[in-house]
C-alpha positions as CSV (number, residue, x, y, z in Angstrom):
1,X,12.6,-63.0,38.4
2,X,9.1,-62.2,39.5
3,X,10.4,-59.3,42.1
4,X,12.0,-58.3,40.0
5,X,9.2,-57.8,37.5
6,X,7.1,-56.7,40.2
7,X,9.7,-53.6,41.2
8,X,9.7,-52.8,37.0
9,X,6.3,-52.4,37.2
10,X,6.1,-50.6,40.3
11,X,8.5,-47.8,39.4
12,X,6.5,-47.5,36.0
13,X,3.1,-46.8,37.8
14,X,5.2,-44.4,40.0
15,X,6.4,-42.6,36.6
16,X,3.5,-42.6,35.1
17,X,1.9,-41.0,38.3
18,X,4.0,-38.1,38.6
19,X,3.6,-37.9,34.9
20,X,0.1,-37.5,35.5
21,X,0.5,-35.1,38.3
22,X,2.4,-33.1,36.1
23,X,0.1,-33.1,33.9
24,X,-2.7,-31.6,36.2
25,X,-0.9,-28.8,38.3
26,X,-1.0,-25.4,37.6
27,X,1.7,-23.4,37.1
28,X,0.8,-19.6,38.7
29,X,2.9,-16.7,36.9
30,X,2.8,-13.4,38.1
31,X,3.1,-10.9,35.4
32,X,2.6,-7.5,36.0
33,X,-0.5,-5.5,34.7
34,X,-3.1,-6.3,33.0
35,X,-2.0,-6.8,29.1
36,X,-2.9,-4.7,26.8
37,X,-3.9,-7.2,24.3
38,X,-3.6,-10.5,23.0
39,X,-3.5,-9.7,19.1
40,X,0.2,-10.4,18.6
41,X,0.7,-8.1,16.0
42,X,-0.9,-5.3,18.3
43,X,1.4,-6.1,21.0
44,X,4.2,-3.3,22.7
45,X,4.4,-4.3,26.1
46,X,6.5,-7.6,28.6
47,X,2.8,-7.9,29.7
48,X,1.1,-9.5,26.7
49,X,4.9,-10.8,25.1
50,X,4.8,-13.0,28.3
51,X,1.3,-14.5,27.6
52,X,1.8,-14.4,23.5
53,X,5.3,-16.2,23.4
54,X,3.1,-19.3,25.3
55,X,0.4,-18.7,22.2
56,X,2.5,-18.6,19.5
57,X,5.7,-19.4,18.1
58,X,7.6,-17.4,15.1
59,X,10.3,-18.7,12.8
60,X,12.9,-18.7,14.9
61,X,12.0,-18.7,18.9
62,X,14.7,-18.7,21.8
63,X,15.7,-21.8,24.2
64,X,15.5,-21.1,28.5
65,X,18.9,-19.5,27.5
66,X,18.1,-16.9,24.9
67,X,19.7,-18.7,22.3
68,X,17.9,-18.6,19.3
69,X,17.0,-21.9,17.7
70,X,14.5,-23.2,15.0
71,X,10.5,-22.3,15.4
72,X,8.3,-23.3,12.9
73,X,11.2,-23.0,10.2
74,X,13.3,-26.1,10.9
75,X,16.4,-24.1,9.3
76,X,16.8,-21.2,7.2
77,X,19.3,-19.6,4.9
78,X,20.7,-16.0,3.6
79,X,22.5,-14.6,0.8
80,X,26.0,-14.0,0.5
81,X,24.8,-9.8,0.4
82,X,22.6,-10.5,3.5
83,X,20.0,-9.3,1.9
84,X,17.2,-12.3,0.9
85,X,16.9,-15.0,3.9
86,X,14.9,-18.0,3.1
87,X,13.3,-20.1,5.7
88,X,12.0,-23.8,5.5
89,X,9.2,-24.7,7.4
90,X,8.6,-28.0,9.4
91,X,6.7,-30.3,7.6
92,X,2.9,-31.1,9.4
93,X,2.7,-27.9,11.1
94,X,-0.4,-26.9,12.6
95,X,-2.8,-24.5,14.5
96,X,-3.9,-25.1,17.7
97,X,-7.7,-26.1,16.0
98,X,-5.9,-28.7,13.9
99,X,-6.1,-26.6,11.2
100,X,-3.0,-27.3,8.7
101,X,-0.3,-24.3,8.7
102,X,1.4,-23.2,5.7
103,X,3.9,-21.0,4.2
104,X,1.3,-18.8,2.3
105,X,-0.4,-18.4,6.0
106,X,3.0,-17.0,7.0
107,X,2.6,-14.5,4.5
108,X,-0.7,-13.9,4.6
109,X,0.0,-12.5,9.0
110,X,2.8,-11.0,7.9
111,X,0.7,-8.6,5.4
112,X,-2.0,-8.4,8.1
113,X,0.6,-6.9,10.5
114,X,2.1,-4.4,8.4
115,X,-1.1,-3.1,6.8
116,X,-1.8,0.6,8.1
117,X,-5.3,-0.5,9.7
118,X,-3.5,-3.1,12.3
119,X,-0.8,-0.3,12.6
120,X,1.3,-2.3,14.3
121,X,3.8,-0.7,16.8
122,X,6.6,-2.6,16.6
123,X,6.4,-2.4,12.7
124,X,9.2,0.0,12.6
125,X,11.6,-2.4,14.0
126,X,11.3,-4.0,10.4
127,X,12.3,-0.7,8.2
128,X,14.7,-2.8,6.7
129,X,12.1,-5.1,5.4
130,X,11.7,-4.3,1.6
131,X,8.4,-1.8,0.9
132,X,7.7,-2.5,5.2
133,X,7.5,1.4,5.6
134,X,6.0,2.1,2.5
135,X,3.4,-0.5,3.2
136,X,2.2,0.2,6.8
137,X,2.1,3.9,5.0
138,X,-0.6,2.9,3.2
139,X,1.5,3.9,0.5
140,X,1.5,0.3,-1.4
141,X,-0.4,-2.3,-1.2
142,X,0.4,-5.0,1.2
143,X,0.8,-7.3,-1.4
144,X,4.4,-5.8,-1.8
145,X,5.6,-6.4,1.1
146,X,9.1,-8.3,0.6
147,X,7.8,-11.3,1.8
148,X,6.6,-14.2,-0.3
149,X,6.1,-18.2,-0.4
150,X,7.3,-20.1,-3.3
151,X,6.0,-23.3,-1.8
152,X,3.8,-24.3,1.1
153,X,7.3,-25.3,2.7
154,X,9.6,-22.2,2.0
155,X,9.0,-18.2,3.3
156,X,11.8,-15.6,1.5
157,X,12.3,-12.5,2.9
158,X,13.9,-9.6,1.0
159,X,15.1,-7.1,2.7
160,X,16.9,-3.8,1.3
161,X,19.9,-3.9,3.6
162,X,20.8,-6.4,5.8
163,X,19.5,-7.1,9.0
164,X,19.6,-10.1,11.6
165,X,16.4,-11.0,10.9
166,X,16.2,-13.9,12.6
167,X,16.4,-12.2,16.2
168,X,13.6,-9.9,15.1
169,X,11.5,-13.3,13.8
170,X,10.9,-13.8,17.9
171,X,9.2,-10.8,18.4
172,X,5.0,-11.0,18.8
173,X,4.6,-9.0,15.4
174,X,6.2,-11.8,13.5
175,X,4.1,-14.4,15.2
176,X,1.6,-15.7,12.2
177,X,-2.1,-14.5,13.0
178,X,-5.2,-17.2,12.2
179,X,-6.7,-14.9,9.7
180,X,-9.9,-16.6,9.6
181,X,-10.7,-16.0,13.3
182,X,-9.8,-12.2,12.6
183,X,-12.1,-12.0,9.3
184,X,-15.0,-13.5,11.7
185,X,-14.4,-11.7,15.1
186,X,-12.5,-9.0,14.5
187,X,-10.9,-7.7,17.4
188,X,-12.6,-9.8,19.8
189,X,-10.9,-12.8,17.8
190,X,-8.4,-12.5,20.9
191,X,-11.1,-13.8,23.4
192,X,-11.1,-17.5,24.7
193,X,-12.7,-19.6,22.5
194,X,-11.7,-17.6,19.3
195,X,-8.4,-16.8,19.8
196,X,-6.2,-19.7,17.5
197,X,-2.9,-19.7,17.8
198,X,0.6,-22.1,16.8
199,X,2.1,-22.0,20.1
200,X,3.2,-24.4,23.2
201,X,-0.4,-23.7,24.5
202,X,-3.7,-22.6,23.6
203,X,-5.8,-19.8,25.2
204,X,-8.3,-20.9,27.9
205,X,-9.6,-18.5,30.1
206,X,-9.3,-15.0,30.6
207,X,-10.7,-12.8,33.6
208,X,-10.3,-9.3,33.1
209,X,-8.2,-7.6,35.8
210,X,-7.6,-11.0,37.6
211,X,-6.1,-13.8,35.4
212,X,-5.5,-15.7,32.2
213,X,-5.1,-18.7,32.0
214,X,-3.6,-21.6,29.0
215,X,-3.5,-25.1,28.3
216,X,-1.5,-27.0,26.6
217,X,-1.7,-27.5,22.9
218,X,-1.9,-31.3,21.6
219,X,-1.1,-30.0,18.2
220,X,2.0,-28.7,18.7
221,X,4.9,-29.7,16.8
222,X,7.1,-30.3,20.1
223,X,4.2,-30.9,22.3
224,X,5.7,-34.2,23.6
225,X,8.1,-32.1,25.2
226,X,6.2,-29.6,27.2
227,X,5.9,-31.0,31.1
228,X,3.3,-28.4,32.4
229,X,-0.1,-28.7,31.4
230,X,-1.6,-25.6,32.8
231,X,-0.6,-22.3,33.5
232,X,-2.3,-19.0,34.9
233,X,-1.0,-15.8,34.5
234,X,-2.0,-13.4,37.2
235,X,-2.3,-9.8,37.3
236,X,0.1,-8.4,39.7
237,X,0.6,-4.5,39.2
238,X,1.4,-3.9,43.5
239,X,4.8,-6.2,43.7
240,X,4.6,-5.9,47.2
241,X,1.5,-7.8,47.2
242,X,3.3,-9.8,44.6
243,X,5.6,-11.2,47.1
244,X,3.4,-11.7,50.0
245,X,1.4,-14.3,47.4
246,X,4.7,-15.9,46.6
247,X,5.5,-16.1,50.1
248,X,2.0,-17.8,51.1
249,X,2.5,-20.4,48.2
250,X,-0.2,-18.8,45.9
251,X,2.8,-17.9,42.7
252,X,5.0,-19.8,41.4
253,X,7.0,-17.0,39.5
254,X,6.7,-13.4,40.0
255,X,7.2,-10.7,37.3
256,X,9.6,-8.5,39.6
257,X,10.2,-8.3,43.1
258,X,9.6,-4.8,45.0
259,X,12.4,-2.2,46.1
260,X,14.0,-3.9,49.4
261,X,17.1,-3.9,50.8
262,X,18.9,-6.6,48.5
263,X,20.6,-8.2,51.9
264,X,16.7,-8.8,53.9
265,X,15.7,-10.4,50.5
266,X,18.5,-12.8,50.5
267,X,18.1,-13.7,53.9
268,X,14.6,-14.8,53.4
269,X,14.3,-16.1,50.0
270,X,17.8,-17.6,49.2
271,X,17.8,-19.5,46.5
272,X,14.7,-18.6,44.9
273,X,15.9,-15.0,44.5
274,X,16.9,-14.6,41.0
275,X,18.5,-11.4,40.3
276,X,20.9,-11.3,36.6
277,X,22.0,-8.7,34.0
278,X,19.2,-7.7,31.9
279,X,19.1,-5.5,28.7
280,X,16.5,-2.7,29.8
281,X,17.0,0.8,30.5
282,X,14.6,3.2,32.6
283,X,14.5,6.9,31.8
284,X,11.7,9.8,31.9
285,X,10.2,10.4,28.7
286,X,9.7,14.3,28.1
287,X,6.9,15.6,25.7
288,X,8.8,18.0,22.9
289,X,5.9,18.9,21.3
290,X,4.3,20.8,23.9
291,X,5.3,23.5,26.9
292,X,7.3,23.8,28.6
293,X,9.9,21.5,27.1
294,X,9.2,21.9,23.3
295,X,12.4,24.1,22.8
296,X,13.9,24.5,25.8
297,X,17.0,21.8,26.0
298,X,18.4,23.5,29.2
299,X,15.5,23.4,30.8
300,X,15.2,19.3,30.0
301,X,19.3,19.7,30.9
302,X,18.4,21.1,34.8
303,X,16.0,18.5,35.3
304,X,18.1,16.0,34.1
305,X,21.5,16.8,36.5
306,X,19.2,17.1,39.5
307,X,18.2,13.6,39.7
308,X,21.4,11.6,41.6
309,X,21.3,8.4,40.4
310,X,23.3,7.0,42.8
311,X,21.1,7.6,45.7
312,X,18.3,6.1,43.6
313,X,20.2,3.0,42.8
314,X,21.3,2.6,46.2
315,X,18.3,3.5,48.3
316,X,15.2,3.1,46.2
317,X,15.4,0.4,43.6
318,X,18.7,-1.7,45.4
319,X,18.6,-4.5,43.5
320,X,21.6,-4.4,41.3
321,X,20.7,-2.2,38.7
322,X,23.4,0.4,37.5
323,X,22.8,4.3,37.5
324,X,22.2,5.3,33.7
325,X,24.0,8.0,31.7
326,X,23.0,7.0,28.2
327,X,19.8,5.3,26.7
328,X,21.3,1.9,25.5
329,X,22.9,-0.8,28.5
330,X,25.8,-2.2,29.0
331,X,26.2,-5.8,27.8
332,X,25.3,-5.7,23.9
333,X,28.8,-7.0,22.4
334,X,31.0,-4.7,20.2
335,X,28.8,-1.4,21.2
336,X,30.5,1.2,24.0
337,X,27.6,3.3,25.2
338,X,27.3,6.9,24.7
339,X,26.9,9.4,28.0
340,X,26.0,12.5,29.4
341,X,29.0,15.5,29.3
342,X,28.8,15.3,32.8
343,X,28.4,11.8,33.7
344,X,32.0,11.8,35.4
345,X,30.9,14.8,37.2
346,X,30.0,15.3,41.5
347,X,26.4,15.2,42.5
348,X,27.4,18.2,43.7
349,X,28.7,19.9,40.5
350,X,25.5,18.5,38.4
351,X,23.1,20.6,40.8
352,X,25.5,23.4,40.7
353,X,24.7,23.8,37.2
354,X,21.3,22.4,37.0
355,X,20.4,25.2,39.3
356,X,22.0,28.1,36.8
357,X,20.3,26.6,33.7
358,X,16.9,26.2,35.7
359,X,17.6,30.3,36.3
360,X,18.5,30.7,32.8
361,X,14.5,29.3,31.5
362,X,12.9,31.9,33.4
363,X,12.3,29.7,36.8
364,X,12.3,30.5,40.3
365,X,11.6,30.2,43.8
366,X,9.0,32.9,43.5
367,X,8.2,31.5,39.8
368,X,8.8,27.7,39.7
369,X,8.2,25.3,37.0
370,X,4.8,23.4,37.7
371,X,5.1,19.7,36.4
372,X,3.0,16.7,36.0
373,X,5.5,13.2,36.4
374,X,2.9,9.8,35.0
375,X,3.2,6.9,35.7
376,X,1.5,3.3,35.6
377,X,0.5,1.5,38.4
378,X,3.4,-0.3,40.2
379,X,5.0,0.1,43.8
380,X,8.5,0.1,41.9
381,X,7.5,2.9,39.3
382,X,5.3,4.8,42.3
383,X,8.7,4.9,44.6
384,X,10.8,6.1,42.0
385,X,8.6,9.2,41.0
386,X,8.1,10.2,44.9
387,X,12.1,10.3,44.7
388,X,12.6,11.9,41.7
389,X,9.8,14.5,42.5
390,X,11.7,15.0,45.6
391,X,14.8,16.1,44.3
392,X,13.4,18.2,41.9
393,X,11.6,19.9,44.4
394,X,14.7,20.3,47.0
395,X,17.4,21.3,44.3
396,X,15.3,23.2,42.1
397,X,11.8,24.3,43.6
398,X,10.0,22.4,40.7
399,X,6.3,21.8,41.9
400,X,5.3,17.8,40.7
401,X,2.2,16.8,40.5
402,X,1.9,12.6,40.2
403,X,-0.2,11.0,37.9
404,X,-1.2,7.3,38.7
405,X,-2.8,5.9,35.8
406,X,-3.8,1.7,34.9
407,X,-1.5,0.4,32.0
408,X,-3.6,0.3,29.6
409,X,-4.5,4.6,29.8
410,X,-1.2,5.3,30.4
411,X,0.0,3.2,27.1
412,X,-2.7,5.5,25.5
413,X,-2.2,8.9,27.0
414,X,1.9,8.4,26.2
415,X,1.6,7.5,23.0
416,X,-0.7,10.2,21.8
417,X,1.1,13.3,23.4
418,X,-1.7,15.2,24.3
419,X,-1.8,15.3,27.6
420,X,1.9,14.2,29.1
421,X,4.6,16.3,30.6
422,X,7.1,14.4,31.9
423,X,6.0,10.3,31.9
424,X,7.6,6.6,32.7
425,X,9.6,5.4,29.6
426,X,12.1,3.1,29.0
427,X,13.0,0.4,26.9
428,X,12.9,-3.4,27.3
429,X,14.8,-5.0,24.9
430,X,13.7,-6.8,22.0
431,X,16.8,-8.0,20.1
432,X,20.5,-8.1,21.3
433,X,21.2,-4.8,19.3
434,X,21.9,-0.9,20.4
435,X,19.9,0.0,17.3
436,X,17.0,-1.3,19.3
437,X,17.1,0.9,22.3
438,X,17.2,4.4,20.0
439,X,15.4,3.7,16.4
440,X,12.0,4.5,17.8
441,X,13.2,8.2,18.2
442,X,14.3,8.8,14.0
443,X,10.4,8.5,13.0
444,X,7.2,9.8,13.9
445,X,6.1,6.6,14.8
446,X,3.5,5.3,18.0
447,X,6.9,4.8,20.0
448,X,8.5,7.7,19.4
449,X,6.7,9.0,23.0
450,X,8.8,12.1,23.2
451,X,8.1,13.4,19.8
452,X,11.7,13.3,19.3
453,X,12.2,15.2,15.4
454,X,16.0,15.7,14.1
455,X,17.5,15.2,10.9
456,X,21.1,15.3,12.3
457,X,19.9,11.9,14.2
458,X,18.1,10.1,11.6
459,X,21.3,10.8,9.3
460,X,23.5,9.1,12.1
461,X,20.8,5.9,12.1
462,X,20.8,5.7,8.2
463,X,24.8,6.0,8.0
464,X,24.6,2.9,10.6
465,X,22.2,0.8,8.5
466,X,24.5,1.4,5.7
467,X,27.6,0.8,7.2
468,X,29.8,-2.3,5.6
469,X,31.3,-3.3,9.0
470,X,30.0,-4.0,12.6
471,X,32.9,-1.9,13.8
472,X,31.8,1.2,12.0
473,X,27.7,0.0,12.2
474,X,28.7,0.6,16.2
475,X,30.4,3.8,15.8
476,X,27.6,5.3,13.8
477,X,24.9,4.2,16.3
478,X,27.1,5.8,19.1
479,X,27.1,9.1,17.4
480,X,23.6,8.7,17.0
481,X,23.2,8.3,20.6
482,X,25.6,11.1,22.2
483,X,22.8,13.0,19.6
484,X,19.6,12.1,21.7
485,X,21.8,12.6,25.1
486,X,23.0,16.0,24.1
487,X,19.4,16.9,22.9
488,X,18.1,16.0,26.5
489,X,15.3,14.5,25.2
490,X,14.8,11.9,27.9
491,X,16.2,11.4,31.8
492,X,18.2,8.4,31.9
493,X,18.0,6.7,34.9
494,X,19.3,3.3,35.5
495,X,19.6,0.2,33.7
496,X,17.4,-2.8,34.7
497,X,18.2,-6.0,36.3
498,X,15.6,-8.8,35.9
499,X,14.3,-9.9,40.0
500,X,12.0,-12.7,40.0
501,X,11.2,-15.0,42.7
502,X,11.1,-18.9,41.6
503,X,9.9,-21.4,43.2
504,X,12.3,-24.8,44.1
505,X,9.6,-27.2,42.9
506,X,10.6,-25.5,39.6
507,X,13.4,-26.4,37.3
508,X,13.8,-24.7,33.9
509,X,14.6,-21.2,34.6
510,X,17.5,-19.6,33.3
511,X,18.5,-15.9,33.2
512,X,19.0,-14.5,29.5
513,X,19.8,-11.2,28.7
514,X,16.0,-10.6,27.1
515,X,14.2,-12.4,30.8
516,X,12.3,-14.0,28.6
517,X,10.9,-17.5,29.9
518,X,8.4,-19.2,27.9
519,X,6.3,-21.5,30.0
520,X,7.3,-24.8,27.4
521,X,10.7,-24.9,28.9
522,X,9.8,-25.3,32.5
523,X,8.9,-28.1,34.5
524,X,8.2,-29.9,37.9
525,X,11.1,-30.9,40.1
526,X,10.6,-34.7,40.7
């Protein structure tokens, strides 16, 4: 017996070893630019949603997958008219101080995030929350706010249509907020040291324009099943120099991988290429509010047929996205996608006519339309103005101008329309929902970049929220669509695929529709 005893032990010292070294490697994330912040409800960008879904944890949350399954709620319940959902929380939850976490805390962030002085951006998401508009309005007092807490276990939310709220539970705004910490610090209650949070892991450093980095958090509720101790998020706005510090062993993960041809990529990465469907789409904002596009739809029209998206897809992003005709992508069940009139059309045809309309607005060779195209810092997003301004300039004789600006200014500069011609837009998705992709664009709300304003639209979008069926929900939010496209408010340009690079001592990542990969469900390969 006693070699056999002797091997027992010997494979549980090996065990707990590589337990142990799990426990003490770092896991390096790229993760684009700097974030923005790291006050959840503040949060609009992949950026800080990367770094705040390890922080925190909603309601509901999302497995590797996508698939949404219980967060702090252990289960939750709605109404046969969809309209009150009740959610039971799991009993001995905590902050990541050790600080006990309750149902009236829920309450308490959820008020914080709606009030008009966070002004949150992604409160308009919730419009079907009841008083949520009226609220963030400063129009009533946050105290009325359809959310409430009968007991320390149970959160009820009434809501005055319905809405799949649990999906929208998973975004940062609904992440609970350790009120205390923003009563003492204020905004600086996001810094290292101050910043509490509920999450898989707690906030430990953070060096501006370099890295961030988190720990794991002991108090948990599933703590015992997070493998990776450490993780640092790095900066990486230049994916080519992304992929050179992947290829030297310095990342883990990357955020994206740079414009290549798809075939050298393969070639040298293999397996650790991960390319899959992804619900984004990329389009050119245009500012409505100001010259030269406030009023001038056939102007916005000629710019629009100019661009060939084909080339673009092929030549200068190559990674399997799909040239876009309509603002919401492909893949959302039960929803067809609106397009352009001409989307069936030749390249050929489209600059036939986007030269006549240019004409038509008062444009010339010896009078061309001057332009400023902005953009934030990326080699992706750099490439695809250079080609866009490119074929302005050859089928139209449109003079661009490029405007390079560091996330954070160009999140500013776009969402105050001062300043912004033609900028980088686009839309990430939150939820598995066409509404998603087109809501910002009925209100005069921080995301509402273009300064989109028509009644015809928001009727469309309030005939979808009251529709009785998903069928006729889908038809309405189409129409609502083929509104904005025949508008021209934006350039559609293709719709995303998510690129990373992963490393093979990694196990744990799986594509999802959202590319959404919390740190808590990855671990080392043994």
């Amino acid at each position: 017996m006693r070699p056999i005893v002797a091997a027992l032990l010997f494979l549980c010292s090996a065990s707990a070893l590589a337990q142990a070294g799990n426990e003490v490697r770092q896991l390096e994330r790229g993760n684009g630019p700097e974030p923005s912040t790291l006050d959840a409800h503040r949060c609009q960008e992949v950026a800080c949603g990367n770094v705040l879904r390890d922080l925190y944890e909603g309601l509901v949350t999302e497995d590797a997958a996508g698939r949404l399954i219980p967060g702090m709620a252990e289960r939750w319940e709605v109404s046969a008219d969809g309209r009150t959902w009740t959610f039971h929380l799991r009993d001995g939850l905590r902050w990541s101080n050790g600080a006990p976490l309750d149902a009236a805390q829920v309450v308490a962030s959820f008020r914080r995030a709606f009030s008009p002085q966070t002004a949150a951006p992604f409160a308009e998401l919730f419009d079907a929350l009841q008083n949520a508009q009226a609220v963030q309005a400063g129009q009533l007092p946050p105290a009325s706010l359809g959310v409430a807490a009968p007991d320390p276990r149970r959160v009820v939310f009434t809501l005055s249509r319905s809405a799949a709220l649990p999906a929208l539970l998973t975004l940062p705004i609904a992440f609970p907020v350790y009120l205390p910490a923003v009563q003492r610090f204020g905004a600086q209650h996001t810094r290292p040291g101050r910043l509490v949070g509920n999450g898989a892991y707690s906030l430990l450093a953070w060096t501006p324009q370099a890295n961030l980095s988190v720990q794991k958090n002991p108090h948990f509720h599933a703590a015992a099943d997070v493998s990776i101790a450490r993780v640092r998020y790095q900066v990486t706005e230049d994916a080519s120099a992304e992929l050179q510090r992947f290829a030297a062993g310095d990342l883990h993960i990357t955020e994206t991988v740079p414009p290549q041809p798809l075939q050298a990529l393969r070639e040298r990465f293999g397996g650790r290429l991960r390319i899959a469907p992804y619900l984004g789409a990329f389009w050119l904002g245009l500012n409505l509010t100001r010259p030269p596009f406030k009023d001038a739809p056939a102007l916005r029209e000629a710019l629009s047929l100019a661009v060939d998206r084909d080339k673009l897809t092929r030549h200068v992003t190559g990674l399997g996205e799909q040239p876009a005709y309509g603002l919401v992508p492909t893949g959302i069940p039960g929803y067809a996608g609106a397009q352009t009139t001409w989307a069936r059309a030749s390249q050929a045809q489209r600059e036939a006519r986007a030269k006549a309309l240019y004409r038509a607005a008062g444009y010339s060779e010896g009078k061309p339309l001057v332009l400023e195209l902005r953009y934030n810092t990326s080699t992706p997003h750099r490439r695809m103005a250079l080609a866009v301004a490119s074929m302005w300039r050859d089928v139209l004789g449109v003079q661009v101008r490029l405007r390079n600006e560091e996330w954070k200014v160009f999140v500013q500069n776009r969402k105050q329309r001062t300043i912004t011609q033609v900028f980088r837009g686009g839309w990430v998705g939150d939820v598995v929902d066409a509404r998603n992709f087109i809501a910002a664009f009925g209100s005069d709300g921080p995301l509402n970049w273009t300064g989109y304003d028509d009644a015809g639209f928001r009727e469309r979008l309030a005939r979808a929220d009251a529709a009785k069926t998903e069928a006729a929900r889908n038809a309405w939010l189409h129409a609502a669509e083929q509104t904005l496209l025949n508008d021209h408010m934006a350039i559609p340009l293709y719709f995303y695929t998510s690129k990373h690079l992963v490393g093979p001592e990694l196990e744990g990542f799986e594509a999802n529709p959202l590319d959404r990969h919390a740190s808590r469900w990855l671990r080392w390969r043994h």
